[in-house]
C-alpha positions as CSV (number, residue, x, y, z in Angstrom):
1,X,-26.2,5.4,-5.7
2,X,-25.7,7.7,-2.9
3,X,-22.6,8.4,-1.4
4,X,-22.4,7.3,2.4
5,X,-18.6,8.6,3.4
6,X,-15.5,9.8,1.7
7,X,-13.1,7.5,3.1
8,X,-10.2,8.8,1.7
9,X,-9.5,12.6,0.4
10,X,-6.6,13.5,-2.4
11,X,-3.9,13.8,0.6
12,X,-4.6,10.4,1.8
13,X,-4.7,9.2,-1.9
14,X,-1.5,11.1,-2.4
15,X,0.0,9.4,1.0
16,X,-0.8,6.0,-0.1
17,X,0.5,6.2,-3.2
18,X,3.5,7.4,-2.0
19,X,3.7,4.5,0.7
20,X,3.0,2.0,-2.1
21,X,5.9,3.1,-3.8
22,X,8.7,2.9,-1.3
23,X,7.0,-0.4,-0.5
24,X,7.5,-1.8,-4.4
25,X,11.0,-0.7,-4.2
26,X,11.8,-1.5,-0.8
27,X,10.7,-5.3,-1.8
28,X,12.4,-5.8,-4.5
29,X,16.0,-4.2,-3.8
30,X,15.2,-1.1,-6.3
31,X,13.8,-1.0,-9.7
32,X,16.0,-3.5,-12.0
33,X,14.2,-5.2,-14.7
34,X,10.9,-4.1,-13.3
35,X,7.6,-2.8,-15.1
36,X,4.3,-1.2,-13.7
37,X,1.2,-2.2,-15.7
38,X,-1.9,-0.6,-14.8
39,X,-5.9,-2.2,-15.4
40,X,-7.9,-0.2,-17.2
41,X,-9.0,2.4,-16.5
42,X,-8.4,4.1,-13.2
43,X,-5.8,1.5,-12.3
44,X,-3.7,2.7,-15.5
45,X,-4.0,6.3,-13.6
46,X,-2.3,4.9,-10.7
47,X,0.1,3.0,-11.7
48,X,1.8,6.1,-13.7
49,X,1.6,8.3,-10.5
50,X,3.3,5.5,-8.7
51,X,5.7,4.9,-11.4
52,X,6.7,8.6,-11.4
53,X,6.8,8.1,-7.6
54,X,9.4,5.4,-8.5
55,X,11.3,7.4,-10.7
56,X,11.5,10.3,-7.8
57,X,13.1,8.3,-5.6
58,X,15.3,6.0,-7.1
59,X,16.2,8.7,-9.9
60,X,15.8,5.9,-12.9
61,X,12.0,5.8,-15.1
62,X,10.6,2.5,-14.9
63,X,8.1,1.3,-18.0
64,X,4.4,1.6,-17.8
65,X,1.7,-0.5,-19.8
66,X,-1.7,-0.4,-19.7
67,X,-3.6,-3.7,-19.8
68,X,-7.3,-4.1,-20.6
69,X,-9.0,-7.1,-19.0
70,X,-12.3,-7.0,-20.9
71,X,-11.9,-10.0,-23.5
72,X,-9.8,-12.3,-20.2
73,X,-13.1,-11.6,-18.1
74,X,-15.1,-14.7,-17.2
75,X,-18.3,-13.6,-17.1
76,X,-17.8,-11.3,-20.5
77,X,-21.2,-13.4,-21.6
78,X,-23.1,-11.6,-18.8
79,X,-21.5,-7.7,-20.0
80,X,-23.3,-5.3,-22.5
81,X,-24.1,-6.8,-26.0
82,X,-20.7,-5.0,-27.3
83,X,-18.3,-4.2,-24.6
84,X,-16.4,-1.3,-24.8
85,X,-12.3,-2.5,-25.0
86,X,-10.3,0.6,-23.8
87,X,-7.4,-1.2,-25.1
88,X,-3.6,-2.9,-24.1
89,X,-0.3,-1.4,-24.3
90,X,2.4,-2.8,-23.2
91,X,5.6,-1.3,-25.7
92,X,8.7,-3.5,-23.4
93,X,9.1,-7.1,-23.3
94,X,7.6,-8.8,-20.0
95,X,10.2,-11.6,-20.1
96,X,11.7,-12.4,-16.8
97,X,11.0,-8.6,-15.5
98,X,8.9,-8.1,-12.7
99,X,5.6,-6.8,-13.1
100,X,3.5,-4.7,-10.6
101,X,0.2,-5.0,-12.0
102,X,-1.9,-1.8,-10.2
103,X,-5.9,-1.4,-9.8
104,X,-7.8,0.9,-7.7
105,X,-9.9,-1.9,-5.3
106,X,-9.4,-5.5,-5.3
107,X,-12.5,-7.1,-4.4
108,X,-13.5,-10.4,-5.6
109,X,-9.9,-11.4,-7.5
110,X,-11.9,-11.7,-11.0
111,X,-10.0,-8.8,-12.8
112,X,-6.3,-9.4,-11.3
113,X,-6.9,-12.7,-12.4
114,X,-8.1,-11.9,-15.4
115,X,-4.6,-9.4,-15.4
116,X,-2.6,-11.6,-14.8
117,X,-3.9,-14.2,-18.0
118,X,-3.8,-11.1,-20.1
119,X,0.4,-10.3,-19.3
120,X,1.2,-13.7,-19.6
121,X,-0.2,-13.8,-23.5
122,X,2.5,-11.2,-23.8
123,X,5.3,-13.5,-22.0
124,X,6.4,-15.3,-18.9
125,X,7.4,-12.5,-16.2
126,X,9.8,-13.1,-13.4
127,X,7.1,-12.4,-11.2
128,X,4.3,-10.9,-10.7
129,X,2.7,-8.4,-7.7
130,X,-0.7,-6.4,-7.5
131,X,-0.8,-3.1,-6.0
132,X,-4.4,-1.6,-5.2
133,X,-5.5,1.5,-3.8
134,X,-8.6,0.0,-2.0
135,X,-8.5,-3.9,-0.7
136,X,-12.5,-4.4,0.2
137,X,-12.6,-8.2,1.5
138,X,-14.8,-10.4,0.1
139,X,-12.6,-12.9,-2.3
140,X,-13.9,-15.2,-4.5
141,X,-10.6,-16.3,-5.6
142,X,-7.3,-17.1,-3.7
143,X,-5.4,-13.7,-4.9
144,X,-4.3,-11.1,-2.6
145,X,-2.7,-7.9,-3.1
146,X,1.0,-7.3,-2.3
147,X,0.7,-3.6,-2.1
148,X,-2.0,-2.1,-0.9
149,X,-3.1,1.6,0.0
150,X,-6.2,1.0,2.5
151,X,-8.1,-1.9,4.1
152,X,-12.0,-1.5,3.7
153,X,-13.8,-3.8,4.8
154,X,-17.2,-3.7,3.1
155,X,-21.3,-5.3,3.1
156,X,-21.5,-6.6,-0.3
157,X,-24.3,-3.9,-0.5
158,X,-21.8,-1.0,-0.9
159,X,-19.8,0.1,-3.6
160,X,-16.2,1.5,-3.5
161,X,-16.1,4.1,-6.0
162,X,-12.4,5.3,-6.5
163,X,-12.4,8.9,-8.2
164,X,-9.2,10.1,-9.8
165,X,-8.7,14.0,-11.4
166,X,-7.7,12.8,-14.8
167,X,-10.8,11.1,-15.2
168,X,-13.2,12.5,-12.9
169,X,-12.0,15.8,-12.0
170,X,-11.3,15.1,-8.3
171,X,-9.1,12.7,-6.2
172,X,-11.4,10.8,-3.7
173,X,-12.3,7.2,-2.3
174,X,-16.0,7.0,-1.2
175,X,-18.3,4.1,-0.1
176,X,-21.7,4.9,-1.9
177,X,-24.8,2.8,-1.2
178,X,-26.3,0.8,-3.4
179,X,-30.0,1.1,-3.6
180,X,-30.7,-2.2,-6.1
């Protein structure tokens, strides 16, 4: 693939982040019986940065789980032989809490839906939001994120490649070509 912009650097990154936290509290009146559950595997990344953004501001931690979608995906038939399963941990009850399930880019709705199918095996939440760095267009399903860092609309040709330090050694959004 070749990369054809950097749409957002590590300060934009940063500034979304930090806008998508106020937003989460701002909308639910604060932080009680709420949890952040980030998708494997960079949305895991950002939901702890925006949970310790949380935590800045309202001076209280709130919980952090990590979901893996790979078994709730529907088209697991048409994946590698043996998918790799990064694994779920979610160590508080989901009960009646409200869950801010975080990804980097939404695109078609296929993994927040699979998200959402893999909390509620672990319990009927209150509610649920989605929180996305990158919200691409191009819905196959009728899901929309509540929180999002950045509009980008997209050709189905191009790929949004989110890039986060922990992972990848730099903080970066690009659109990259693909060549297929």
């Amino acid at each position: 693939m070749e990369e054809k912009a950097i749409v957002m650097d590590e300060q934009a990154m940063e500034r979304a982040l930090t806008r998508i936290a106020y937003e989460i509290i701002e909308r639910n009146k604060g932080t009680h019986d709420m949890a952040v559950i980030g998708i494997q595997r960079r949305g895991v990344i950002l939901a702890k940065r925006i949970a310790e953004k949380i935590r800045q501001v309202e001076k209280s931690p709130v919980p952090v789980g990590i979901v893996d979608i790979t078994l709730y995906r529907d088209d697991l038939s048409m994946l590698a032989r043996h998918p790799i399963i990064n694994g779920t941990s979610i160590g508080f009850s989901v009960e009646n809490k409200i869950i801010v399930l975080v990804d980097d880019v939404i695109y078609t709705g296929r993994t927040a839906r699979a998200a959402i199918d893999a909390v509620m095996d672990f319990g009927r939440p209150k509610k649920i939001q989605l929180a996305v760095l990158v919200d691409r267009g191009h819905r196959e399903l009728p899901i929309s994120a509540d929180f999002r860092g950045k509009n980008l609309p997209t050709s189905s040709k191009e790929v949004v490649s989110v890039y986060v330090s922990e992972i990848d050694g730099v903080n970066k959004v690009t659109i990259e070509r693909n060549e297929i």
